[in-house]
TORZAMAR-819812 format. One record per residue (C-alpha): residue number from 0; residue in three letters; x, y, z. Coordinates in steps of 0.2 Angstrom, whole numbers. Layout:
<pts>
pt pos NUM | code ALA | c1 X | c2 Y | c3 Z
...
</pts>
This chain:
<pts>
pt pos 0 | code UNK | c1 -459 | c2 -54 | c3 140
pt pos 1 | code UNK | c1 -448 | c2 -40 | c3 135
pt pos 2 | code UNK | c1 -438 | c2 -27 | c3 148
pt pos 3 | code UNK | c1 -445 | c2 -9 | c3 146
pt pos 4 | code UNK | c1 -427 | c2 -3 | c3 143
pt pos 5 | code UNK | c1 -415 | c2 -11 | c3 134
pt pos 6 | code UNK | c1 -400 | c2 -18 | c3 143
pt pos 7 | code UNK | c1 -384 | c2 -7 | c3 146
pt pos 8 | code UNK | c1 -374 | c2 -16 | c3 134
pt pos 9 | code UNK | c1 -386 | c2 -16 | c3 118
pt pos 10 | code UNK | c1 -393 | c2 1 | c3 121
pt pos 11 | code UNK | c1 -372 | c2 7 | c3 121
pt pos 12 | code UNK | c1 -370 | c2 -6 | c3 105
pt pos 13 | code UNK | c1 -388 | c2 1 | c3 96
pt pos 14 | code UNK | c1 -381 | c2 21 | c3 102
pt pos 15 | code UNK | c1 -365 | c2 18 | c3 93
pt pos 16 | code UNK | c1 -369 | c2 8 | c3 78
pt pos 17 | code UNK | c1 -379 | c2 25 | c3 74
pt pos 18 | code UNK | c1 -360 | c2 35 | c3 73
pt pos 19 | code UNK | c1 -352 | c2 23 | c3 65
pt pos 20 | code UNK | c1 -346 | c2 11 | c3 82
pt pos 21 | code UNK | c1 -352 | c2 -5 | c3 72
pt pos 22 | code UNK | c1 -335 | c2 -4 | c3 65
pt pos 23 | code UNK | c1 -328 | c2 -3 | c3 83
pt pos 24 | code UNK | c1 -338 | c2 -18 | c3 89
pt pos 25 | code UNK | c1 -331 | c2 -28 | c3 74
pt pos 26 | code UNK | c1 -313 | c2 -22 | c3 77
pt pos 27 | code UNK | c1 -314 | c2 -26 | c3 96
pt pos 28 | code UNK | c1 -320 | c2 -44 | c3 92
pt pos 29 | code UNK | c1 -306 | c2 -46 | c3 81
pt pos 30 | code UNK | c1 -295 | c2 -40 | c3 96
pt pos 31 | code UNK | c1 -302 | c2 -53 | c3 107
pt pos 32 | code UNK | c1 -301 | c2 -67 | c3 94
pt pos 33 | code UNK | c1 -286 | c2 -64 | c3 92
pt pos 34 | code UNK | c1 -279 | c2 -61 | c3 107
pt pos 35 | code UNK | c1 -287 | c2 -80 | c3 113
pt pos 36 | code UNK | c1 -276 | c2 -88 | c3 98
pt pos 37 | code UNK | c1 -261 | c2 -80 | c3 104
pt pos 38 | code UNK | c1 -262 | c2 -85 | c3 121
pt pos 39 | code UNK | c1 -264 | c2 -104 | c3 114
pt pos 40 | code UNK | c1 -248 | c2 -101 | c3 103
pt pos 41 | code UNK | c1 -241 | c2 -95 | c3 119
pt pos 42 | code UNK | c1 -247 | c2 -114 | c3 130
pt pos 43 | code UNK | c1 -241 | c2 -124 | c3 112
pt pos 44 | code UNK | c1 -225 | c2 -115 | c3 110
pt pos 45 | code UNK | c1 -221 | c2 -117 | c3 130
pt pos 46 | code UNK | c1 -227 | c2 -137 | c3 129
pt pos 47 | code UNK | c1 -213 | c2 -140 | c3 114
pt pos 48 | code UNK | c1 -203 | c2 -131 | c3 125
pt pos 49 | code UNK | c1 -203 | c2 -144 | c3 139
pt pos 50 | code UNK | c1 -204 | c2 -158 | c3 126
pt pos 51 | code UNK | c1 -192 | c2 -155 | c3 113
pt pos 52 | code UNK | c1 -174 | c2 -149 | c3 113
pt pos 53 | code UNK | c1 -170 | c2 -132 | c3 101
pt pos 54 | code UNK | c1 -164 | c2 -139 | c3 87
pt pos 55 | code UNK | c1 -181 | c2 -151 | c3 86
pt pos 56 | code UNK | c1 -190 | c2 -137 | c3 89
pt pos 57 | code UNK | c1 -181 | c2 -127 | c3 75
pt pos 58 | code UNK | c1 -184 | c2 -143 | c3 62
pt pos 59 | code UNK | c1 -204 | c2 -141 | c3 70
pt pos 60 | code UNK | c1 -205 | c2 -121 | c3 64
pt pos 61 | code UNK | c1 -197 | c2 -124 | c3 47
pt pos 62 | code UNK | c1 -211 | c2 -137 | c3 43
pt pos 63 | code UNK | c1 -223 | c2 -126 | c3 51
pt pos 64 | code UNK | c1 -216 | c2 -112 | c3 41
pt pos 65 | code UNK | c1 -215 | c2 -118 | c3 24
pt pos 66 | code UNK | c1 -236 | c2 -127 | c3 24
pt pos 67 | code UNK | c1 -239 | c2 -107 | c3 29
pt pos 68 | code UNK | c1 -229 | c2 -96 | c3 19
pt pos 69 | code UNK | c1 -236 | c2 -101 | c3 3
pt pos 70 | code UNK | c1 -226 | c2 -96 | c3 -14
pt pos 71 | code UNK | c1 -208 | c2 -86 | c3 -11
pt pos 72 | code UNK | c1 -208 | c2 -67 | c3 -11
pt pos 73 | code UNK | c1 -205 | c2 -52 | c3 -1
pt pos 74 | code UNK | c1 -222 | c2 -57 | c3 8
pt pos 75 | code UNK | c1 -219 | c2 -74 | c3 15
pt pos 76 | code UNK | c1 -201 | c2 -63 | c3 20
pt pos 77 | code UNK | c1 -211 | c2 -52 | c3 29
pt pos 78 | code UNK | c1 -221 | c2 -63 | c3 39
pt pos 79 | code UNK | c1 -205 | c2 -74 | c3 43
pt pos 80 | code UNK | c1 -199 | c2 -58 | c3 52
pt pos 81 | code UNK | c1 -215 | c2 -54 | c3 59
pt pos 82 | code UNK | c1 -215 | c2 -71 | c3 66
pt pos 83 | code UNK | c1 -200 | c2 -70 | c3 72
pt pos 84 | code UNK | c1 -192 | c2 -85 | c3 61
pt pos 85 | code UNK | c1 -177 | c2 -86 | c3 54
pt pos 86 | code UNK | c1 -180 | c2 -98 | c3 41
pt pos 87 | code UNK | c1 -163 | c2 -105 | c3 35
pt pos 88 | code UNK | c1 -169 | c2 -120 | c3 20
pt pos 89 | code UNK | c1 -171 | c2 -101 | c3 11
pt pos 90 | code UNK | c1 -156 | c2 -91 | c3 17
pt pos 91 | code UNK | c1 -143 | c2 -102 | c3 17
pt pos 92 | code UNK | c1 -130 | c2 -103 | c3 6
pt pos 93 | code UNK | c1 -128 | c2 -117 | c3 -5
pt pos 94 | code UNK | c1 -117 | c2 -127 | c3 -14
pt pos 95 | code UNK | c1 -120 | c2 -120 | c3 -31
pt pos 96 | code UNK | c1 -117 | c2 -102 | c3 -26
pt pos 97 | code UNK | c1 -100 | c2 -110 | c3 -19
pt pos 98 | code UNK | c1 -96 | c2 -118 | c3 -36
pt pos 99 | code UNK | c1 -102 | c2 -103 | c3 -46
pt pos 100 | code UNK | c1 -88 | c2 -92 | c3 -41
pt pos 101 | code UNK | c1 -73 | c2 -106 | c3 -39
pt pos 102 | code UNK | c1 -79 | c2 -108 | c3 -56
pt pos 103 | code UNK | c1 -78 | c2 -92 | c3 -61
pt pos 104 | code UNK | c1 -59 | c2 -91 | c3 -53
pt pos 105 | code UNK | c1 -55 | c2 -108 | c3 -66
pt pos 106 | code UNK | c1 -63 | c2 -98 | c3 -82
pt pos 107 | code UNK | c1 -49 | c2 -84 | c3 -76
pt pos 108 | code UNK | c1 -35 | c2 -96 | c3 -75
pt pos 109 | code UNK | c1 -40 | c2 -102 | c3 -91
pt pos 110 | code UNK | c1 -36 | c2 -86 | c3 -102
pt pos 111 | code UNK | c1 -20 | c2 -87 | c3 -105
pt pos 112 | code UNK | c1 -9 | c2 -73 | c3 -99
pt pos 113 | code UNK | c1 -25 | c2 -61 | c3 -95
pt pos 114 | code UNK | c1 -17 | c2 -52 | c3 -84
pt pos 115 | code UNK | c1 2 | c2 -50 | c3 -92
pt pos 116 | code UNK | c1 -5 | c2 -47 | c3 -109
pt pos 117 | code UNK | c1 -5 | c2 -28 | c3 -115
pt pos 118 | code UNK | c1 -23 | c2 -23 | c3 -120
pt pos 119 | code UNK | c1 -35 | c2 -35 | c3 -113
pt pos 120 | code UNK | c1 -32 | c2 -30 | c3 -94
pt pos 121 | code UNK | c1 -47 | c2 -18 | c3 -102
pt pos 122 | code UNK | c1 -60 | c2 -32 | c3 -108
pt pos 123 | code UNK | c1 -70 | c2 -41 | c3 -95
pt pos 124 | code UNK | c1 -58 | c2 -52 | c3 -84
pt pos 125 | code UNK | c1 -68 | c2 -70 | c3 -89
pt pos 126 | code UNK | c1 -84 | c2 -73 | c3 -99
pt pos 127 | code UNK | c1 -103 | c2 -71 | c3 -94
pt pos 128 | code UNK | c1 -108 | c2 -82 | c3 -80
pt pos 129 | code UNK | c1 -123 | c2 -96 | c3 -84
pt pos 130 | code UNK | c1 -133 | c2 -84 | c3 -73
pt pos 131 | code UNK | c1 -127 | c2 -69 | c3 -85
pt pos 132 | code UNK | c1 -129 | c2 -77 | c3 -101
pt pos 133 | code UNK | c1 -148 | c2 -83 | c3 -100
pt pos 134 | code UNK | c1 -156 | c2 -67 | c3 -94
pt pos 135 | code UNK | c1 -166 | c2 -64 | c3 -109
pt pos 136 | code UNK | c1 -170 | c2 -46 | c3 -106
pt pos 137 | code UNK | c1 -153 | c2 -39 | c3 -108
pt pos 138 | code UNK | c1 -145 | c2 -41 | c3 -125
pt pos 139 | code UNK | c1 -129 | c2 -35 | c3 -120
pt pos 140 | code UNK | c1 -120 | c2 -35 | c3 -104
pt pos 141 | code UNK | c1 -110 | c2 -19 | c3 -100
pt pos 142 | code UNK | c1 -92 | c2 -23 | c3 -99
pt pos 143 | code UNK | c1 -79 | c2 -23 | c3 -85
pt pos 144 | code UNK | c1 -70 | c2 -7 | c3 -85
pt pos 145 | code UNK | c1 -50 | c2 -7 | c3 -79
pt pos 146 | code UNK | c1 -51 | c2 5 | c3 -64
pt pos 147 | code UNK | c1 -33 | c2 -1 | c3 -55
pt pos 148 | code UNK | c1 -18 | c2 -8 | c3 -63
pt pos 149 | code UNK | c1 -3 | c2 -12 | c3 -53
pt pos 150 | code UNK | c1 9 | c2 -28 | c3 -54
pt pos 151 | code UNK | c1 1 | c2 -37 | c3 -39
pt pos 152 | code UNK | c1 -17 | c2 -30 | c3 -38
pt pos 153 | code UNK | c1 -31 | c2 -26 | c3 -52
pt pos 154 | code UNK | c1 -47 | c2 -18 | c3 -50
pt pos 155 | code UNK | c1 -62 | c2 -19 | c3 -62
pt pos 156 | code UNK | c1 -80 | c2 -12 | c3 -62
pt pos 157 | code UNK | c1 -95 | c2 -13 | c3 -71
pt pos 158 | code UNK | c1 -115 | c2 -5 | c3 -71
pt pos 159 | code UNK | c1 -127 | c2 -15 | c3 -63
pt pos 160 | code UNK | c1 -142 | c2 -16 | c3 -72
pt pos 161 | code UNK | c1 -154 | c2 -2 | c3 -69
pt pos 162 | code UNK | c1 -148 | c2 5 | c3 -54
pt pos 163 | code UNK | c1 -133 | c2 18 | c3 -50
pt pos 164 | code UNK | c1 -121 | c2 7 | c3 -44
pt pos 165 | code UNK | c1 -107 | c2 -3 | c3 -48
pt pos 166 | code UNK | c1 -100 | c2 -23 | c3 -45
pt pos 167 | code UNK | c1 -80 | c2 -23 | c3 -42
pt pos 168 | code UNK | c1 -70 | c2 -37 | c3 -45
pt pos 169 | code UNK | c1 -51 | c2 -38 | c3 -39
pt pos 170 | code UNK | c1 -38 | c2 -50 | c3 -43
pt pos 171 | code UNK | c1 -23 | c2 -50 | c3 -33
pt pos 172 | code UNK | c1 -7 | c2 -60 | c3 -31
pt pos 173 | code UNK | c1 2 | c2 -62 | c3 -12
pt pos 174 | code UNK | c1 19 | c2 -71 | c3 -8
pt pos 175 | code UNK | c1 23 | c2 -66 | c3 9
pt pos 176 | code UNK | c1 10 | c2 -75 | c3 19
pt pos 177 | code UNK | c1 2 | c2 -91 | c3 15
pt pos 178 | code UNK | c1 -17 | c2 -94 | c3 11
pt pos 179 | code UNK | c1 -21 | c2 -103 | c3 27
pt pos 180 | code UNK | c1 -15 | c2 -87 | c3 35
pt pos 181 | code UNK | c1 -23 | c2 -77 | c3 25
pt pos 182 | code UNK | c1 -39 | c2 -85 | c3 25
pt pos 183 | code UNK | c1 -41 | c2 -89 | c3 43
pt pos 184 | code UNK | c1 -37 | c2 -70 | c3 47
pt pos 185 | code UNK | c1 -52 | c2 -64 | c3 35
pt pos 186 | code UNK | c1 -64 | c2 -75 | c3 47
pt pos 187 | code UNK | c1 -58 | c2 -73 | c3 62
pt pos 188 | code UNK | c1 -71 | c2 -59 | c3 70
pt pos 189 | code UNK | c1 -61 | c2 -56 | c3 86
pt pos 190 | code UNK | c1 -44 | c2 -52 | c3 77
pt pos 191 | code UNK | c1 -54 | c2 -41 | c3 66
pt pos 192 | code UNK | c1 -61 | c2 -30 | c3 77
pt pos 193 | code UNK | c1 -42 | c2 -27 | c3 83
pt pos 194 | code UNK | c1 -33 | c2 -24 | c3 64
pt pos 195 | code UNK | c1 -50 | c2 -15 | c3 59
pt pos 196 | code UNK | c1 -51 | c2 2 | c3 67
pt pos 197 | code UNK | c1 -68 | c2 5 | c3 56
pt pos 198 | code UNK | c1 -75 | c2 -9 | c3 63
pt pos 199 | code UNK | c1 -89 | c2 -4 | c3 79
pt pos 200 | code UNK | c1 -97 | c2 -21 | c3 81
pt pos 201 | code UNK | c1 -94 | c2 -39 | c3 76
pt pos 202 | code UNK | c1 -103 | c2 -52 | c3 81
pt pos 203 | code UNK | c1 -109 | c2 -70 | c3 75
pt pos 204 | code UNK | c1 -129 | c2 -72 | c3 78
pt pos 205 | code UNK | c1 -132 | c2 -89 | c3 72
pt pos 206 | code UNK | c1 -127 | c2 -103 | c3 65
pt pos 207 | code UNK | c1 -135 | c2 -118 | c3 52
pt pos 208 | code UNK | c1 -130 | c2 -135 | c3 59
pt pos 209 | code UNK | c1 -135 | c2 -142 | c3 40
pt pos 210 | code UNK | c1 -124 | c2 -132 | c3 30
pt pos 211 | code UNK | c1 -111 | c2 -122 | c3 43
pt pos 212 | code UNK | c1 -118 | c2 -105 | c3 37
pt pos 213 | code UNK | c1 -116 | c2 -89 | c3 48
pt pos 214 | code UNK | c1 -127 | c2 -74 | c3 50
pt pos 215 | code UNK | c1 -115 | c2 -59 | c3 56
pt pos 216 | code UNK | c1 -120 | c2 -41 | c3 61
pt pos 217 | code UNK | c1 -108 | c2 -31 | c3 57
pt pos 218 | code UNK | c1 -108 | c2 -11 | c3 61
pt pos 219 | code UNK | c1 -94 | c2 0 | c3 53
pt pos 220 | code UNK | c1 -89 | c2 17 | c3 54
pt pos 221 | code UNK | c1 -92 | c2 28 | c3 35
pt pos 222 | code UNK | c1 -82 | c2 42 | c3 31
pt pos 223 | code UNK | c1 -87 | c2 58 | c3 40
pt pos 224 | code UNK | c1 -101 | c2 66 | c3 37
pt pos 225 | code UNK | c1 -107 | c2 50 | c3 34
pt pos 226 | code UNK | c1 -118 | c2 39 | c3 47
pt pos 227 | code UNK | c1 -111 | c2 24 | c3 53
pt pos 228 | code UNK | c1 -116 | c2 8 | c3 41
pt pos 229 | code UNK | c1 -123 | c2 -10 | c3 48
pt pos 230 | code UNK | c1 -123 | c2 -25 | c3 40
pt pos 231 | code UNK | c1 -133 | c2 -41 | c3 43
pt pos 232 | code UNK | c1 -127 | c2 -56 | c3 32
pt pos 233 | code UNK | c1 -124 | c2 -74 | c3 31
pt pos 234 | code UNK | c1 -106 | c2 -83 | c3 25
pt pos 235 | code UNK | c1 -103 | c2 -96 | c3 21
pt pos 236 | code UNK | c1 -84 | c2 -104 | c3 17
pt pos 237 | code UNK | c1 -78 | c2 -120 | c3 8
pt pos 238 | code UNK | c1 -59 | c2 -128 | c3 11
pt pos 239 | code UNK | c1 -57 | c2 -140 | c3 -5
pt pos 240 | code UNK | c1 -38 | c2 -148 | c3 -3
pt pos 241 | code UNK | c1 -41 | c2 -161 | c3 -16
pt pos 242 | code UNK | c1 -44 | c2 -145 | c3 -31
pt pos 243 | code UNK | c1 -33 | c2 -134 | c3 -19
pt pos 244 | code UNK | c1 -45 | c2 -120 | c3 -19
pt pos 245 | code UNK | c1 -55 | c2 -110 | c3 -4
pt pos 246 | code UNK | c1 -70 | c2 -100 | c3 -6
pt pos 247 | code UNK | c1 -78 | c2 -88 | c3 5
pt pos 248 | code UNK | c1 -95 | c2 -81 | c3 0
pt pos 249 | code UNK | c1 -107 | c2 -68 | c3 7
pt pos 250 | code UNK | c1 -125 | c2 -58 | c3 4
pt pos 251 | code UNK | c1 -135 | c2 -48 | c3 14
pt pos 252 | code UNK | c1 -151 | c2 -55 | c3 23
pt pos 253 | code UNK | c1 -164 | c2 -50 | c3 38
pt pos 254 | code UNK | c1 -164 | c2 -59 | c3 53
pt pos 255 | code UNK | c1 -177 | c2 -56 | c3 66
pt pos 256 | code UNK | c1 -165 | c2 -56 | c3 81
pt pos 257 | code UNK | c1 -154 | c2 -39 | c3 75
pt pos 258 | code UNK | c1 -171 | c2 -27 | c3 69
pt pos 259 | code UNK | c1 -166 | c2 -10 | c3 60
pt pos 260 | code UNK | c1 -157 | c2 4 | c3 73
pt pos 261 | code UNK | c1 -159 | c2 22 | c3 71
pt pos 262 | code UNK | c1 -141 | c2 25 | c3 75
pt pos 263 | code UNK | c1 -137 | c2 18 | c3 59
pt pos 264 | code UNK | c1 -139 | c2 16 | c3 42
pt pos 265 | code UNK | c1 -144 | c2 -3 | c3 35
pt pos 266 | code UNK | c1 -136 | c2 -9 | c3 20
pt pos 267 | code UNK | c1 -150 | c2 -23 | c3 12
pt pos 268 | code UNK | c1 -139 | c2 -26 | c3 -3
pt pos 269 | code UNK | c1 -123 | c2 -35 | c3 -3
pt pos 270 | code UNK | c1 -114 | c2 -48 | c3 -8
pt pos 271 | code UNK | c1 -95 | c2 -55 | c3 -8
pt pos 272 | code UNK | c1 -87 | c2 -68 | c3 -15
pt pos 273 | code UNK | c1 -69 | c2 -71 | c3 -12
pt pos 274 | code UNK | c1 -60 | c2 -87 | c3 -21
pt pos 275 | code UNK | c1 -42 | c2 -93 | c3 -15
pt pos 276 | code UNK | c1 -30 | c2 -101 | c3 -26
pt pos 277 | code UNK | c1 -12 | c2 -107 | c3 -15
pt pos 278 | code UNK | c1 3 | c2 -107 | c3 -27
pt pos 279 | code UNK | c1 10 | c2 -125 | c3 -20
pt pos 280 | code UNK | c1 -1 | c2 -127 | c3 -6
pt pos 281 | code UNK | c1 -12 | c2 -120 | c3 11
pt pos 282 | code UNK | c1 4 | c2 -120 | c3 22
pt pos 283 | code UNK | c1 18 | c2 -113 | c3 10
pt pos 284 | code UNK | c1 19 | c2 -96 | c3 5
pt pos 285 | code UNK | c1 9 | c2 -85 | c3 -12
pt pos 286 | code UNK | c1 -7 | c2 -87 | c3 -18
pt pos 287 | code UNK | c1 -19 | c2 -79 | c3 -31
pt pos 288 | code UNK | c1 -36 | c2 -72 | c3 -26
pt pos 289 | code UNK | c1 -54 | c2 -66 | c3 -34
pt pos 290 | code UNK | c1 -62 | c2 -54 | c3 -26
pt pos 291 | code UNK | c1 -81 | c2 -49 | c3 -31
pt pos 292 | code UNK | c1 -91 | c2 -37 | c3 -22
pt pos 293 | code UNK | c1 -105 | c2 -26 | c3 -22
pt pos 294 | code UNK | c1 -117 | c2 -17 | c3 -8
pt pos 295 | code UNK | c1 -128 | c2 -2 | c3 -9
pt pos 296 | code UNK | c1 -120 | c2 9 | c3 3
pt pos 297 | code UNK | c1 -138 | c2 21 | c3 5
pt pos 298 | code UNK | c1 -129 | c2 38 | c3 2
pt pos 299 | code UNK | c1 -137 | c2 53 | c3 -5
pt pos 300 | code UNK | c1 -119 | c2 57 | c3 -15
pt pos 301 | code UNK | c1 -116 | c2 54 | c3 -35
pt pos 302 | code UNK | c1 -113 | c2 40 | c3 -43
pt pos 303 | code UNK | c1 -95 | c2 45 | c3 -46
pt pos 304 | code UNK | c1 -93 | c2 49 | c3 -28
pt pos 305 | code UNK | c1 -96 | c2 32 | c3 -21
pt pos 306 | code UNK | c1 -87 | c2 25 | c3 -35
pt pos 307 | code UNK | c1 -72 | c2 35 | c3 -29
pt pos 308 | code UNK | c1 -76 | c2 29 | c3 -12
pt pos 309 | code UNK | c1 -76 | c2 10 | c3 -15
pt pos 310 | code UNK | c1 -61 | c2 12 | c3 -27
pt pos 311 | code UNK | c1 -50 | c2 18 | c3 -14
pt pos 312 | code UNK | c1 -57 | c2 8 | c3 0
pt pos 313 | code UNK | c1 -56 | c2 -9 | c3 -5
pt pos 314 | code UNK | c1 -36 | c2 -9 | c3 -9
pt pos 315 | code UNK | c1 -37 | c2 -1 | c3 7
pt pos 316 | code UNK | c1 -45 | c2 -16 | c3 16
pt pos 317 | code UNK | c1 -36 | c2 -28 | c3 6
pt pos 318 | code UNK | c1 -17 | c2 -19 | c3 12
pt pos 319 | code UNK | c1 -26 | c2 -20 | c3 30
pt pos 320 | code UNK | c1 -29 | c2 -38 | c3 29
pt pos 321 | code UNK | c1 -13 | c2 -42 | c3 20
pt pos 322 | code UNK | c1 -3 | c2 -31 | c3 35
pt pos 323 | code UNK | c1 -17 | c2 -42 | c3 46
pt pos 324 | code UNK | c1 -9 | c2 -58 | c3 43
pt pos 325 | code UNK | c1 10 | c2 -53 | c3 42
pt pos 326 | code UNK | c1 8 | c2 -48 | c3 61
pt pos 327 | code UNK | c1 -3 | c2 -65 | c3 65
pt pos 328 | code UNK | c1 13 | c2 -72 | c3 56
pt pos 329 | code UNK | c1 27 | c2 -65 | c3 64
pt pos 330 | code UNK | c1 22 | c2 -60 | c3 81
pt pos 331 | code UNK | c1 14 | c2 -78 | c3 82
pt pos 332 | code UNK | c1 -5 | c2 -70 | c3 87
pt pos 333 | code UNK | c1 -18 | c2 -83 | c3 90
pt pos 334 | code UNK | c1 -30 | c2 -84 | c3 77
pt pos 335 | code UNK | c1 -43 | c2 -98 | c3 77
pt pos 336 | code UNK | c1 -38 | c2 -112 | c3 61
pt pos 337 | code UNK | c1 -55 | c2 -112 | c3 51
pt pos 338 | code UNK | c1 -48 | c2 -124 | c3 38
pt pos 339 | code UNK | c1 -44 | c2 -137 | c3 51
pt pos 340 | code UNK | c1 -58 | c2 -136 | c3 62
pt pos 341 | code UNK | c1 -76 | c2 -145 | c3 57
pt pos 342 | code UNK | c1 -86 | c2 -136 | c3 46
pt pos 343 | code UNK | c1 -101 | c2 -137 | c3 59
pt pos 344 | code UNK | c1 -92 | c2 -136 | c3 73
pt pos 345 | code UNK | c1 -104 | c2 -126 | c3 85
pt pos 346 | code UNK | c1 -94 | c2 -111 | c3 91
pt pos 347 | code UNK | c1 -97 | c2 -101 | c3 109
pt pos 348 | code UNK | c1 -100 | c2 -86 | c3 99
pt pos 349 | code UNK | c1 -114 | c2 -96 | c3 86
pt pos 350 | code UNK | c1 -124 | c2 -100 | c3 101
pt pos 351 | code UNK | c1 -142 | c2 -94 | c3 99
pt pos 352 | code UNK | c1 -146 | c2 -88 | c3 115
pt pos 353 | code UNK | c1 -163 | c2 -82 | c3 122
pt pos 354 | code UNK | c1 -154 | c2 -65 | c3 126
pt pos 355 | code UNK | c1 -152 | c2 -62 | c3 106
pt pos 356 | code UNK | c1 -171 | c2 -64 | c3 104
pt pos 357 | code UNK | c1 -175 | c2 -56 | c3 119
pt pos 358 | code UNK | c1 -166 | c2 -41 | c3 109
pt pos 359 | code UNK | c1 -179 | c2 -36 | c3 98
pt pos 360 | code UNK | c1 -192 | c2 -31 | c3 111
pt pos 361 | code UNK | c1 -181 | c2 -16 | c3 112
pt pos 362 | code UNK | c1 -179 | c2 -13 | c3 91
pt pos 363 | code UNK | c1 -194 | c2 -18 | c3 88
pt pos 364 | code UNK | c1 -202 | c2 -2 | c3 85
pt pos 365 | code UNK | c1 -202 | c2 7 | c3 69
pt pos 366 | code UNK | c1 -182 | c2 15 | c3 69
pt pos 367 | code UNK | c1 -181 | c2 34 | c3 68
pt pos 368 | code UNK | c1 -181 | c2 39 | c3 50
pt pos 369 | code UNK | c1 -165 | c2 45 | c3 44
pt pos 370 | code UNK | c1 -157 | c2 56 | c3 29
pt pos 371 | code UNK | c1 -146 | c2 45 | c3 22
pt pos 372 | code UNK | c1 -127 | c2 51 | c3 20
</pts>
């Protein structure tokens, strides 16, 4: 009934469960399961492919995606990434972070003469946020220190919580240019990478039809010995001419089209928020601004150091952008008018291609390990 000798196959499986191949079998069985569901991802993805346009198949992935990724964290993160998903209902930027800093630009303007009176340049320029005032674990928050005091410009800082680094905030006053001008210069990625000699790449990767957000890759030049800095976040920017006001705000995120490069260093914290408020109006010249900005720059220096560095550099930038818009003014350069186009406006440079995803097969890898500098 039996064969004197076992077949090939079990007597190979019996030999190696003995050495510890059981483990082996398992694995490679896994292999093959898996690989059979990939290849029917595959034949599903390429059926919605021939049946639905990209934005339906985009609406498709972010139900998919959020029955899958269960509660919010840096997991269901991961697996968005591994999965090749950008998944905007979480990244975007929404209307309250807008409001939150339009409204901290109003709590300014309500403190009378805060920035003519002598002696409370050095308080904190505006009370806690809501966000500040209910964290219950801190019973005090540090206060903003006066770093820069000029007539037109002024530059605060304060601790962040538990780390080594410090949030900035700038007010500043300009009466040359007007704050369409202004404005339109600061998003304008093609002018930029002509005024911005630091600036190595500039790109737009992707844009939300919903809410008009932008994810950017941006890659800078750092002060020698430094490496070279890249940045992948998304914008987002409001033009309200009934309250007269713009905002513009920003924050680091990941995006599975631009994956970590070993030629540079990736900054995953950063944020920005910049507030516009015209004098008389968009087309007319002067204007007040709020600037508040933070990153983790990744650098092995002091504290004091990079302090020093941000200091210095963000007048810099801001005198760059200012000289920026004087020559878009007065040499007539063409610069795109964001404040009159449509919000969601789909733009040549916002197109998702399938280039940009094909991208990552090359980044996909782990990315050379790096001292930071």
């Amino acid at each position: 009934m039996f064969p004197r000798r076992p077949p090939a196959t079990l007597a190979a499986w019996l030999a190696g469960a003995r050495g510890g191949g059981l483990l082996a079998v398992l694995a490679n069985q896994c292999r093959f399961v898996t690989g059979l569901r990939v290849r029917r991802a595959q034949q599903i993805a390429q059926l919605y492919g021939r049946l639905y346009s990209e934005s339906s198949r985009c609406v498709l992935l972010g139900r998919l995606w959020r029955r899958l990724r269960g509660p919010p964290g840096h997991a269901s993160a991961l697996m968005a990434a591994l999965a090749g998903v950008f998944v905007w209902e979480e990244e975007r930027i929404q209307e309250e972070e807008l409001q939150r800093s339009i409204n901290e630009m109003k709590r300014l303007e309500e403190m009378s003469n805060v920035f003519q009176s002598s002696g409370v340049e050095n308080h904190p320029p505006g009370p806690k946020t809501p966000a500040e005032g209910n964290e219950k674990s801190k019973d005090k928050e540090e206060p903003w220190e006066m770093v820069m005091d000029k007539k037109h410009f002024k530059l605060w800082r304060r601790p962040i919580t538990g780390t080594h680094l410090y949030q900035y905030r700038v007010f500043g006053t300009y009466t040359d240019v007007t704050p369409r001008q202004f404005f339109n210069v600061q998003l304008d990625t093609e002018y930029r990478k002509k005024w911005d000699a630091l600036v190595i790449k500039l790109e737009v990767i992707e844009r939300d039809v919903v809410s008009g957000s932008e994810v950017l890759h941006w890659v800078t030049h750092f002060p020698y010995p430094m490496y070279s800095r890249d940045y992948v976040y998304v914008r987002r920017y409001s033009v309200d001419e009934e309250n007269n006001v713009m905002v513009l705000v920003s924050r680091a995120v990941e995006h599975p089209s631009v994956p970590e490069s070993p030629e540079f260093v990736r900054v995953r914290s950063y944020e920005s928020q910049m507030v516009i408020r015209p004098h008389k109006s968009f087309d007319e010249n002067g204007f007040d601004y709020l600037l508040t900005y933070s990153d983790n720059p990744q650098t092995v220096f002091p504290r004091y150091c990079v302090s020093w560095m941000v200091s210095s550099g963000m007048p810099d930038f801001l005198e760059k952008l200012h000289m920026a818009t004087l020559k878009a003014k007065n040499m007539e350069i063409k610069v795109k008018d964001y404040i009159s186009a449509k919000p969601l406006e789909i733009s040549s440079e916002a197109k998702t291609t399938a280039s940009s995803s094909e991208r990552k097969s090359e980044g996909s890898r782990g990315p050379a390990r790096i001292e930071y500098a």
